[in-house]
C-alpha positions as CSV (number, residue, x, y, z in Angstrom):
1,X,80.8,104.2,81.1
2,X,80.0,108.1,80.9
3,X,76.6,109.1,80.0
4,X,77.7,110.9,77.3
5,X,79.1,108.0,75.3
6,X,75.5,106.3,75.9
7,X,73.0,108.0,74.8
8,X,72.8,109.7,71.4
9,X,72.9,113.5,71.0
10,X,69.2,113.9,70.3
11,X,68.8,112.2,73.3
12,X,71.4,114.5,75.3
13,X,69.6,117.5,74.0
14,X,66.2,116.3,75.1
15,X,67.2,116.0,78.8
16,X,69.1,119.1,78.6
17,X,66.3,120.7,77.8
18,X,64.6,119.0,80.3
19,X,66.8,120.1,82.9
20,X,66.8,123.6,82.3
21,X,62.8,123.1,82.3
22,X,62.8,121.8,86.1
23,X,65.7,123.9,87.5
24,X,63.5,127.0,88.2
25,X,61.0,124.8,89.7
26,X,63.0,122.9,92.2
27,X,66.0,124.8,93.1
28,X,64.4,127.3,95.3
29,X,62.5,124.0,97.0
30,X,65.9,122.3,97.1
31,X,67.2,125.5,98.3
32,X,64.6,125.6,101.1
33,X,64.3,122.1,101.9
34,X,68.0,122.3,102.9
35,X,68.6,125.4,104.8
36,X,65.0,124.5,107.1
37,X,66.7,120.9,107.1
38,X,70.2,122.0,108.1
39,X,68.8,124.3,110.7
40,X,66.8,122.1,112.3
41,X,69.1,119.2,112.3
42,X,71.8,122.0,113.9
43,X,69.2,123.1,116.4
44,X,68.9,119.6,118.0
45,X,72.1,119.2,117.2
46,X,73.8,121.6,119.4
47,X,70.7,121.0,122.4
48,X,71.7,117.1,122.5
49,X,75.4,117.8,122.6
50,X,74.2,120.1,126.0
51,X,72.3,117.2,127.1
52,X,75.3,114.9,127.2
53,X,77.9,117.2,128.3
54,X,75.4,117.8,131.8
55,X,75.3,114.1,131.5
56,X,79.1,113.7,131.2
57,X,79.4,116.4,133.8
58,X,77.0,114.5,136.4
59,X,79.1,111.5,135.9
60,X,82.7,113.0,136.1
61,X,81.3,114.4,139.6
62,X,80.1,111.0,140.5
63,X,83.8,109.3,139.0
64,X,85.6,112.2,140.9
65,X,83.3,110.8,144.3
66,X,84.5,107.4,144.1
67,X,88.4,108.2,143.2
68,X,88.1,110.0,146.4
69,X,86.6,107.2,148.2
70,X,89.2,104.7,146.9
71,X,92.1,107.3,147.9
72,X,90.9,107.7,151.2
73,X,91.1,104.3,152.0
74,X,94.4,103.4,150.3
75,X,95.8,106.2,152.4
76,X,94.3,106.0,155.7
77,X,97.0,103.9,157.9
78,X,94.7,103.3,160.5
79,X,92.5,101.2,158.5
80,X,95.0,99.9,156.9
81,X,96.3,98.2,159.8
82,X,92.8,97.1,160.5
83,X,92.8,95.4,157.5
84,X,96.1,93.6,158.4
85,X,95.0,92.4,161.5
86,X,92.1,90.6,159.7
87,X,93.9,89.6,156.6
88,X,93.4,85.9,157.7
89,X,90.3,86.4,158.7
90,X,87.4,84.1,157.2
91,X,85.1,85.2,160.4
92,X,85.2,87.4,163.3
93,X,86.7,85.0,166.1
94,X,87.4,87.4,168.7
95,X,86.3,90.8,170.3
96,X,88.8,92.5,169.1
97,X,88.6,91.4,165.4
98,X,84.8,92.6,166.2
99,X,86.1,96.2,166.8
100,X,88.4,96.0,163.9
101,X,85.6,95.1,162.0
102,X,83.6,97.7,162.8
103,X,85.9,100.5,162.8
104,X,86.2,99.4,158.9
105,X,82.6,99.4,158.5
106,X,82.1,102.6,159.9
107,X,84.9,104.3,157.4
108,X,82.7,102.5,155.0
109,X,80.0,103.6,155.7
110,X,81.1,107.6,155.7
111,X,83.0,106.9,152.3
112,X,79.1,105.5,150.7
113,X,77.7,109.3,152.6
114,X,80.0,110.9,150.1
115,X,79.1,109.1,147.4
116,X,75.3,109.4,147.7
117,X,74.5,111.0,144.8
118,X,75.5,108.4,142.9
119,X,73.6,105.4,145.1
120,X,76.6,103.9,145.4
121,X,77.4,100.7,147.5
122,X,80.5,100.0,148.6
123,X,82.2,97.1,150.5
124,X,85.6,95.4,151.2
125,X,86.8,92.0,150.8
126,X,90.0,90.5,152.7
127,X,92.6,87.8,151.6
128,X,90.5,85.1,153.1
129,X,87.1,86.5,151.0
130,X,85.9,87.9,154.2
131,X,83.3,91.0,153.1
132,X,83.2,94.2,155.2
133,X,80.3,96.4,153.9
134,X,78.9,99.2,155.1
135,X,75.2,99.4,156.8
136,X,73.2,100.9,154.0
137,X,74.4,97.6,152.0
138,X,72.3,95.1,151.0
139,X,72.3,91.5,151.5
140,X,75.3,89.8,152.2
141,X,74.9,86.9,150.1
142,X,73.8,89.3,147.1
143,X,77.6,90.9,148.0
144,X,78.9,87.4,147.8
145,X,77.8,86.6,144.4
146,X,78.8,89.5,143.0
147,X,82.0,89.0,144.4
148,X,82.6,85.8,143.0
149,X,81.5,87.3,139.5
150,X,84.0,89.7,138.9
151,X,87.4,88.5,141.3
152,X,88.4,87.3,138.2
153,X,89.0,90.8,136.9
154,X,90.7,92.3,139.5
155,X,94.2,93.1,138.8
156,X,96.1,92.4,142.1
157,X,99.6,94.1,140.8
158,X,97.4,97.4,140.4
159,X,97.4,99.6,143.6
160,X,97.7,103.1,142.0
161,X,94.7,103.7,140.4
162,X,90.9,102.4,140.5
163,X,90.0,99.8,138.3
164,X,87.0,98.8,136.3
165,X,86.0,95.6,136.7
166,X,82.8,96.2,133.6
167,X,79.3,95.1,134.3
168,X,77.0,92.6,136.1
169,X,74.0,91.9,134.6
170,X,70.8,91.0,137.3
171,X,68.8,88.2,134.7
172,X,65.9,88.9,136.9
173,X,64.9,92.6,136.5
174,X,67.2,93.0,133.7
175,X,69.5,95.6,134.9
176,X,73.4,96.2,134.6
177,X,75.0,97.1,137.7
178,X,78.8,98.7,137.4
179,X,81.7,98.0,139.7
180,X,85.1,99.6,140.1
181,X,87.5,98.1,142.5
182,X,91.0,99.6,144.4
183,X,93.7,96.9,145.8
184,X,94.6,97.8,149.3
185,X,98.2,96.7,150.4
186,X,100.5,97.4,153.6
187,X,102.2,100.3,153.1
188,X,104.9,99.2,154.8
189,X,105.5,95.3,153.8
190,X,103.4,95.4,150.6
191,X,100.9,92.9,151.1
192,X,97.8,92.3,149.7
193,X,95.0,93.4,152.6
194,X,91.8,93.1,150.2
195,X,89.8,94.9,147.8
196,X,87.6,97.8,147.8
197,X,84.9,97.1,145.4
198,X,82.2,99.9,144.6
199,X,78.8,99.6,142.9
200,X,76.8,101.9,141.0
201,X,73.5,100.6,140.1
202,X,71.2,100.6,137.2
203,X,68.8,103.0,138.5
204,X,71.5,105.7,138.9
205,X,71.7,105.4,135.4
206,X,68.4,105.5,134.7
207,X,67.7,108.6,136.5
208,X,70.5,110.8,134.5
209,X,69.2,109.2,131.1
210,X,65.6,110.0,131.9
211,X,66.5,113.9,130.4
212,X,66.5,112.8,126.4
213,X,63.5,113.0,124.9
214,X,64.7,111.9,121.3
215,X,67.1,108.8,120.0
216,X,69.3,107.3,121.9
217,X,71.7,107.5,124.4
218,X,74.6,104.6,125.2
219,X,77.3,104.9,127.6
220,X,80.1,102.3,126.8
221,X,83.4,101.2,129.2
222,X,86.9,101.8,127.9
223,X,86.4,98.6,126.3
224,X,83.7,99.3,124.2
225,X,81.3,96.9,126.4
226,X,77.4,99.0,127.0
227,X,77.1,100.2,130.6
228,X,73.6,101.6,130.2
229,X,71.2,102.7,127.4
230,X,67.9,104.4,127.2
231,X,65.9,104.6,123.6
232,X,62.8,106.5,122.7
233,X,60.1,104.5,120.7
234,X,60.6,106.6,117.7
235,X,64.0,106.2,117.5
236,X,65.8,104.9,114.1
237,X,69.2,103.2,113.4
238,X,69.0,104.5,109.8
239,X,70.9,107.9,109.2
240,X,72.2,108.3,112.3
241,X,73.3,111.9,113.9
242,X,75.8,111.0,116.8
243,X,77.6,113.0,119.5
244,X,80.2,111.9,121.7
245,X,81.4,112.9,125.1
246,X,84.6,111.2,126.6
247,X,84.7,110.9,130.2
248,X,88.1,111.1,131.1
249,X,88.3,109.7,134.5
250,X,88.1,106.5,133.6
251,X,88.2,106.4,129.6
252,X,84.2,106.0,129.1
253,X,82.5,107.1,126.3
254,X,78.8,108.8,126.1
255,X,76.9,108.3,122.9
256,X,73.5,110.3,122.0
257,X,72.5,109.1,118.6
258,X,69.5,110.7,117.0
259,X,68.1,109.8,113.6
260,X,67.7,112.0,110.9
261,X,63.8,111.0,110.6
262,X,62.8,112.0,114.0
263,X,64.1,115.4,113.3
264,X,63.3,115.9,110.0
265,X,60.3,113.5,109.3
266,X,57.4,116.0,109.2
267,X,59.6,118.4,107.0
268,X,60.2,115.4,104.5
269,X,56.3,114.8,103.8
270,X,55.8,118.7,102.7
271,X,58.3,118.3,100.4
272,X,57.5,115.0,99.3
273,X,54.1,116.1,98.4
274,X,55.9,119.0,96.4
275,X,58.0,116.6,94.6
276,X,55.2,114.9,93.1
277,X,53.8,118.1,92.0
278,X,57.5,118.8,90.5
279,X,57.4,115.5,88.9
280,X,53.8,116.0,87.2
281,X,55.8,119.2,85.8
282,X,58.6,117.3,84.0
283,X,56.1,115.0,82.3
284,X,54.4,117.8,80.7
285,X,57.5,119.7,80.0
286,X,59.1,116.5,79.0
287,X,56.6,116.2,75.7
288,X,57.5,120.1,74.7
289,X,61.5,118.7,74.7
290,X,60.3,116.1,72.1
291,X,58.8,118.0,69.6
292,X,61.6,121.0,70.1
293,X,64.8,118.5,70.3
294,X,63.5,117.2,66.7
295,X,63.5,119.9,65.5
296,X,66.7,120.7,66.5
297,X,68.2,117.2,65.8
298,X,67.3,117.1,62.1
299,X,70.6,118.6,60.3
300,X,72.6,116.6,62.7
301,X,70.3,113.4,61.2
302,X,71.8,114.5,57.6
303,X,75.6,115.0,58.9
304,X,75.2,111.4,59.8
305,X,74.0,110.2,56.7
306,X,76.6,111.7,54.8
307,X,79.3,110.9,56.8
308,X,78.0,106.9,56.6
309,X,77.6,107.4,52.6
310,X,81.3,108.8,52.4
311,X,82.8,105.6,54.5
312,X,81.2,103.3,52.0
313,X,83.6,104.5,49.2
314,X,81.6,107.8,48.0
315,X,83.8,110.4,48.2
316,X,82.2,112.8,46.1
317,X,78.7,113.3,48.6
318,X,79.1,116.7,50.3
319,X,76.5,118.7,53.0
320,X,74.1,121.2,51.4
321,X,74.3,124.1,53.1
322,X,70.9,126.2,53.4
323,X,71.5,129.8,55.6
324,X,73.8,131.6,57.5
325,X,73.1,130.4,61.1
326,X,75.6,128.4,62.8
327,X,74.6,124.7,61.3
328,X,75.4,126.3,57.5
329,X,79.0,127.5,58.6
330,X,79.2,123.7,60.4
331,X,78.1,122.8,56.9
332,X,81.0,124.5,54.9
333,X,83.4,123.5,57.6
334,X,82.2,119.8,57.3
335,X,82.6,119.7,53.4
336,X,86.2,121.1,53.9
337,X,86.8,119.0,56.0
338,X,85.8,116.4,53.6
339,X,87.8,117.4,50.6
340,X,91.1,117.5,52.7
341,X,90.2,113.9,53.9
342,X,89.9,112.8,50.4
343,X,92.6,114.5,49.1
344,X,94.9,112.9,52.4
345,X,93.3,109.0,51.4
346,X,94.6,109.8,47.5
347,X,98.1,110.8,49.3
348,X,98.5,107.7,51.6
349,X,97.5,105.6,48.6
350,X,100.1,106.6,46.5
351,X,103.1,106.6,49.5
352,X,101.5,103.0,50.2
353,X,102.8,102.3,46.3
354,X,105.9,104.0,47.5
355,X,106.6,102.1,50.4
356,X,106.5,98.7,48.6
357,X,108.7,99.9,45.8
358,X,111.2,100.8,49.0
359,X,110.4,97.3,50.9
360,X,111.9,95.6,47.7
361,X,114.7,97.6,47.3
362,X,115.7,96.9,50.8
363,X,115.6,93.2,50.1
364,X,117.7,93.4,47.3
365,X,120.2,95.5,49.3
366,X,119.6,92.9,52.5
367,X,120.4,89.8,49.9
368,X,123.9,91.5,48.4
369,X,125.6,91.5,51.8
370,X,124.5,87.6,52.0
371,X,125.8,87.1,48.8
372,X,129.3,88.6,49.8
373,X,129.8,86.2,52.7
374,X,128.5,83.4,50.6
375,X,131.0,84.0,47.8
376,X,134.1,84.4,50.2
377,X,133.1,81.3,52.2
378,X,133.4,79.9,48.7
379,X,136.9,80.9,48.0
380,X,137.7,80.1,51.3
381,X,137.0,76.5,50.5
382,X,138.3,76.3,47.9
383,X,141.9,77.7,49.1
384,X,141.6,74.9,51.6
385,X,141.4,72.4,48.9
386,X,144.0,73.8,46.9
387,X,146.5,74.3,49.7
388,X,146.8,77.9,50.5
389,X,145.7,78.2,54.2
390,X,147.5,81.4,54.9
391,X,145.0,83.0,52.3
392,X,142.1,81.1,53.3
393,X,142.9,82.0,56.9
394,X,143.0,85.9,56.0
395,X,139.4,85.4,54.4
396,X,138.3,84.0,57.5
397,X,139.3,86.8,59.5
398,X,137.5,88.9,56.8
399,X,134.4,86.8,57.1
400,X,134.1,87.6,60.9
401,X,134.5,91.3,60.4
402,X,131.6,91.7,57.8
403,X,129.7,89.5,59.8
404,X,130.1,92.1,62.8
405,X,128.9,94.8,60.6
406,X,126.4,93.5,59.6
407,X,124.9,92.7,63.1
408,X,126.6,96.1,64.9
409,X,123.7,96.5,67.1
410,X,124.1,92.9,69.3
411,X,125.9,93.4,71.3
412,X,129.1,90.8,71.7
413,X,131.2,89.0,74.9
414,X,134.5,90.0,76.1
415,X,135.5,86.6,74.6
416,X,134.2,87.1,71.3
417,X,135.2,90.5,70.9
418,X,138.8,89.8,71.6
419,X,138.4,87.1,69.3
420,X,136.8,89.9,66.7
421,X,140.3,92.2,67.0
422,X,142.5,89.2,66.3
423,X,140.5,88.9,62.6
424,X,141.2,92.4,62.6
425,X,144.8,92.9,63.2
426,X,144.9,89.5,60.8
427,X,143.6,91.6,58.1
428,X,145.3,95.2,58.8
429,X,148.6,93.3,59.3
430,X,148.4,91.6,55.9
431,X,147.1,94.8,54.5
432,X,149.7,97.3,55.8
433,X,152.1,94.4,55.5
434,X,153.0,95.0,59.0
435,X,153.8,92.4,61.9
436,X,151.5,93.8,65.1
437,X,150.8,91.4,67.4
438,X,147.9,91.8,70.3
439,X,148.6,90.4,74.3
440,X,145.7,89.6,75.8
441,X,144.6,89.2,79.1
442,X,140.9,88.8,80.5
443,X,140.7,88.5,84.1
444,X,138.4,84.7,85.6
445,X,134.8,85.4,85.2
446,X,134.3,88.5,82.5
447,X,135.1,86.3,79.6
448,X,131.1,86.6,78.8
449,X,130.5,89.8,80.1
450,X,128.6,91.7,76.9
451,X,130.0,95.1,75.5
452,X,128.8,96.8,72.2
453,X,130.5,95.1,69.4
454,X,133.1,96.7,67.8
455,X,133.6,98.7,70.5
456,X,137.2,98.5,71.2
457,X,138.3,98.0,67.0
458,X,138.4,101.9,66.8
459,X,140.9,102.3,69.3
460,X,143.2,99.2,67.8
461,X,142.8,101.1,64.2
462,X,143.5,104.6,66.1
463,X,146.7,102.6,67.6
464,X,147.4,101.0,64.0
465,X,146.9,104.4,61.9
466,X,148.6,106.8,64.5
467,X,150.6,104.8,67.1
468,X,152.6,102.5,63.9
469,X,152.5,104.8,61.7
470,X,156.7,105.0,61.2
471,X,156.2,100.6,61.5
472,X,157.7,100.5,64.8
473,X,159.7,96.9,64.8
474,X,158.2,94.7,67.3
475,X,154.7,96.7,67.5
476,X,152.9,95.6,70.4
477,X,149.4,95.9,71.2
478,X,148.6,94.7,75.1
479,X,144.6,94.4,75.8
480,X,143.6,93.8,79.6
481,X,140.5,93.1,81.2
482,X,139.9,93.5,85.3
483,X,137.9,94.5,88.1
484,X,138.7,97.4,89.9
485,X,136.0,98.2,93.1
486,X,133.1,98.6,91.3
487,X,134.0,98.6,87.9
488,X,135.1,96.7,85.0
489,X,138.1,98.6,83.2
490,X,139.4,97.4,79.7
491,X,142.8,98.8,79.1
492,X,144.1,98.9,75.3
493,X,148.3,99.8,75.6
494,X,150.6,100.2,72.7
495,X,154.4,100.9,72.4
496,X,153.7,103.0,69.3
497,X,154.8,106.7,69.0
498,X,152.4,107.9,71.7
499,X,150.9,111.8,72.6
500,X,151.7,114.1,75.1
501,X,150.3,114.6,78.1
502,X,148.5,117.6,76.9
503,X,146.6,115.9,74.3
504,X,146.1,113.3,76.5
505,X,144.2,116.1,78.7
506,X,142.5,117.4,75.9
507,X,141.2,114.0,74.8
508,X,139.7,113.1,78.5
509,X,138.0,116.3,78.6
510,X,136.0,116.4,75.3
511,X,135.9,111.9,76.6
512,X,134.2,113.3,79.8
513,X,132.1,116.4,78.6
514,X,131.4,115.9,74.7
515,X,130.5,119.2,74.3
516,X,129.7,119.8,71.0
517,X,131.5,122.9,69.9
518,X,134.7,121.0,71.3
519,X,133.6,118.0,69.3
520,X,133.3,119.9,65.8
521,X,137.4,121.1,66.0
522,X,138.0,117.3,66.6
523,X,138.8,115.1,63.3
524,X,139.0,111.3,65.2
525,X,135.6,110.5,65.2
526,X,136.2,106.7,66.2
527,X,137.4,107.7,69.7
528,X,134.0,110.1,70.6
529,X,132.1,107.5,69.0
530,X,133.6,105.2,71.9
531,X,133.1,107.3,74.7
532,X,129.5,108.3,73.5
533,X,128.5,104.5,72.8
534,X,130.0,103.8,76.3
535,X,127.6,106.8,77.8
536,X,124.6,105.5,75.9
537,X,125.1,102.1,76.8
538,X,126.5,102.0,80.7
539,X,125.3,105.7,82.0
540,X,127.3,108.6,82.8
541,X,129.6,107.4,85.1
542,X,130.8,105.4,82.1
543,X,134.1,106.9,80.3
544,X,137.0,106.5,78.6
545,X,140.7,107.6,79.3
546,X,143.6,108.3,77.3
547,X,146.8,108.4,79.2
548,X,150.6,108.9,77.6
549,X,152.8,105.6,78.9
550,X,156.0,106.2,80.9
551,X,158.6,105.2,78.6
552,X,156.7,104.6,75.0
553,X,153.1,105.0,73.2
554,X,149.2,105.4,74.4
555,X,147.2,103.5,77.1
556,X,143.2,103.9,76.7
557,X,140.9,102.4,79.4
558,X,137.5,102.0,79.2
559,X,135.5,102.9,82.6
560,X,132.6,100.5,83.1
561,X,130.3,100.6,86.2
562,X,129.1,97.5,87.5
563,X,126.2,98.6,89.8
C-alpha cells in the first residue's frame, strides 16, 4: 500500500519538511560519495579488464602453440606411418619398432620445444595403450595413470580438431593439471593410430595468475568446470564487479571478479562517519518539524471535525472562515461545497419517493398483460366445454402471440418459431377472412437452432399486407430452412403480386448498408428492423435479401453465418 494512504497528512507534512531540512546536507555528500565511488570503481575497472585481456592473450598464444603441435602431427605422413607400424604394439619387440619409436619421440620431443612457454608435456598413446613421450616427460607410470583417467573422454570419431578432455586433479599437492588430446588416423585407410594427448600444468597457471593483486580470478572450460583460480585474502563474494574474457580457441572463459569493498572500503568509512553526523542533524531538525507541522495542521484538524459532524445527520455545521490566505478561500470553497451536497441529498430523497411511486406503476402495468392471458385461457375453456373448437383454437393461436410479445427478447428455436407463424397466419387468416396456407420445410438438425423471436412474422405480415393484398386464390406462403457452406439461410417465398427487380435492388441495398438518410424515405419499418436485428444479433456478414420470383411474387432469405 502507498505511503500516502498510510500515514495521515500531519504526518506527511512533518517528513516533508524533514526532507527538505536534510537535502542541502547530504546531496552534495551523496553527490560526492558517488562520482569518488564511480571513479574509482571505473579506474580498477578498466586496469583489471587489461589484466585479463594480457592474460587471455598469453593463453590464446599458448592455445595457438598446441593447435600447432596437434596439426603438425596429424599431418606429418612420415610419422604417421610410424604410428601404423606400431599400431599393435603393446612393447617394442624388435629393432626396428625401436627406431620407429624413436623417430616418434624425437618429433615429440621438438613439438614440446615449441610449446615451452607453456610447460607443456606431451605424449602419444597407440591402439594397444602403448605411450610414446617425449624426453623432458616425466614418469611413465605418472603418464599411465593419467591416461587411464581421461581415455574415457576422448572422442575417437573426432580427427579435425583438438579436444578438451577437462581437468585432473593431483590429491596430493592439490593441483589441477589440463589436457587436450588430437586422434591420429591413416590418412589413407582411416584407422585409428593413437592419441596425442597434451598437458599443461598447474604451475603454468599459477605463474600468469600471479599479476592480480585484488579479487579473484577463475578460468572455466567450455563446460563451465574451474581450470584454475587464484584469490587474494581480502577478497569478497558480496557485490561482485566481474569482467569476462572469452578465449576463442577453445571456448574458455576468464573471469576477474573484484568486490566492491576492496575498492571502495576506505571511502565507505569517511562517509559513514559523515552519515552519523547527517543523522544527529535530522534529530534536531526533526523536533523544529513538530512544532511547525502543528501549526500548520490545525485548520485541517477543524475541516475534519466538521466534515465528521455533517456525516452524522448535521447538515447545517459549516467552516468559519478567518482571513484571506489560502486556508479561508479552502474555507468558502468547502462550505459551498457543503450546501450543494445538501441540496443534492434533498434531491435524491425526493426521486427515491419517485422511483417507488414508478416501481408500483410498473407492477400494475406487469400484472394487466397476466391478466389478459388469464382471461382468454378462460374463454378458451370454456369454448371447449361448450363445443366450439374452431373459436377456442383461434384463441390459442392468439395466446401464443401475446405470449411472444411479451418475452420478445428470448430468443426462440427454428421449431418453435415456425410453430409461432402458424398461430399467426391462424389469426390473420380468420381476421382478413382469407385462406393463406404456410409450406414448411426445415432441413435434419436446425430444428433447435435459436433465432430472435418474431423474427421472420414481419416478413409473413409484409407478404400478407402487400403480397395478398387483391386475395390471390390459393395464396401460398413456402418457408425453407437449409445449410448452404457456411451458412444457415431461411427463405420465406410467396406467389402473391410480387416487386420488380428494381425494388428488389433498392431493398438489398438499404438491407446491406442501412444508411440512415436512405432509411428515413423508407415507410416498411418491419423489413429494416429484420435486417438490423439480424446485424445486431449474427454480425455483419449477416443480411437479408429480397429477390422478385420467376413466374409470380417475392422470395426473402435470411443470410446467417455459422462460424
Amino acid at each position: 500500500m502507498k505511503l500516502k494512504y498510510i500515514l495521515t497528512f500531519y504526518q506527511r507534512i512533518q517528513l516533508s519538511l524533514l526532507f527538505l531540512i536534510i537535502l542541502p546536507f547530504t546531496i552534495s555528500s551523496i553527490i560526492t560519495y558517488v562520482i569518488i565511488n564511480n571513479e574509482v570503481t571505473d579506474r580498477v575497472i578498466i586496469s583489471n579488464q587489461q589484466i585479463v585481456n594480457i592474460i587471455a592473450t598469453d593463453l590464446t598464444d599458448t592455445i595457438d602453440d598446441i593447435t600447432f603441435s596437434t596439426v603438425m602431427i596429424a599431418r606429418d605422413i612420415n610419422i604417421k606411418e610410424k604410428l601404423n607400424s606400431l599400431k599393435g604394439s603393446s612393447k617394442i619387440s624388435t629393432f626396428q619398432e625401436y627406431q620407429n619409436v624413436q623417430e616418434v619421440r624425437d618429433f615429440l620431443s621438438l613439438l614440446e620445444t615449441k610449446m615451452i612457454g607453456a610447460q607443456s608435456n606431451i605424449f602419444l598413446v597407440n591402439p594397444s595403450e602403448y605411450i610414446i613421450h617425449a624426453s623432458q616427460t616425466g614418469r611413465l607410470d605418472q603418464l599411465k595413470t593419467d591416461w587411464d583417467e581421461i581415455k574415457s573422454r576422448v572422442d575417437l570419431k573426432n580427427t579435425s580438431t583438438i579436444q578438451s578432455l577437462g581437468v585432473i586433479h593431483n590429491d596430493e599437492i592439490s593441483e589441477n593439471d589440463y589436457f587436450f588430446g588430437r586422434v591420429i588416423r591413416h590418412h589413407v585407410s582411416n584407422e585409428y593410430l593413437g592419441t596425442l594427448v597434451i598437458r599443461i600444468p598447474h604451475s603454468y597457471f599459477s605463474s600468469i595468475f600471479k599479476s592480480i593483486e585484488m579479487g579473484r580470478l577463475v578460468l572455466f572450460d567450455q563446460n563451465g568446470s574451474e581450470i584454475a583460480s587464484k584469490q587474494t585474502d581480502s577478497f569478497s563474494d558480496k557485490e561482485i564487479l566481474s569482467v569476462e574474457k572469452n578465449i576463442s580457441r577453445v571456448n574458455w572463459t576468464l573471469v576477474s571478479e573484484i568486490s566492491q569493498k576492496e575498492i571502495t572500503g576506505s571511502i565507505t568509512k569517511v562517509f559513514f562517519l559523515f552519515f552519523i553526523l547527517i543523522v544527529l542533524f535530522i534529530l534536531v531538525f526533526f523536533l523544529l518539524s513538530i512544532y511547525m507541522s502543528k501549526r500548520l495542521i490545525k485548520p485541517l484538524k477543524s475541516f475534519e471535525k466538521i466534515v465528521k459532524k455533517f456525516v452524522r445527520g448535521d447538515h447545517s455545521v459549516r467552516f468559519h472562515v478567518k482571513g484571506k490566505d489560502e486556508i479561508a478561500m479552502i474555507g468558502n470553497t468547502f462550505n459551498k461545497m457543503l450546501d450543494q451536497i445538501k441540496d443534492l441529498i434533498q434531491k435524491i430523497e425526493q426521486e427515491q419517493e419517485e422511483k417507488k411511486v414508478l416501481e408500483l406503476q410498473s407492477l400494475s402495468a406487469q400484472i394487466r398483460p397476466h391478466f389478459l392471458m388469464n382471461t382468454l385461457n378462460s374463454i378458451k375453456c370454456n369454448l371447449s366445454i361448450t363445443g366450439d373448437p374452431f373459436h377456442s383454437k383461434k384463441i390459442d393461436s392468439l395466446i401464443s402471440l401475446l405470449r411472444s410479445y411479451m418475452r420478445v427478447n428470448v430468443p426462440n428455436t427454428i421449431k418453435q418459431e415456425f410453430q409461432l407463424i402458424n398461430a399467426y397466419l391462424d389469426i390473420m387468416n380468420m381476421r382478413n377472412g382469407t385462406d393463406i396456407v404456410a409450406k414448411i420445410d426445415i432441413e435434419e438438425g436446425l430444428e433447435n437452432v435459436e433465432i430472435p423471436r418474431l423474427l421472420i412474422q414481419p416478413i409473413i405480415e409484409n407478404s400478407i399486407i402487400h403480397g395478398f393484398v387483391d386475395r390471390e386464390p390459393n395464396a401460398i406462403i413456402n418457408i425453407s430452412t437449409y445449410t448452404i457452406e457456411s451458412e444457415i439461410q431461411i427463405s420465406i417465398s410467396d406467389n402473391g403480386k410480387g416487386m420488380t427487380k428494381e425494388k428488389c435492388d433498392t431493398l438489398n441495398l438499404l438491407f446491406k448498408e442501412l444508411n440512415d438518410e436512405l432509411l428515413s424515405d423508407y415507410d416498411r419499418v418491419g423489413l429494416i428492423n429484420i435486417a438490423q436485428r439480424l446485424k445486431l444479433t449474427y454480425g455483419q456478414t449477416a443480411y437479408l435479401e429480397a429477390k422478385s420470383n420467376e413466374k409470380k411474387g417475392t422470395t426473402f432469405i435470411m443470410h446467417i453465418p455459422t462460424l
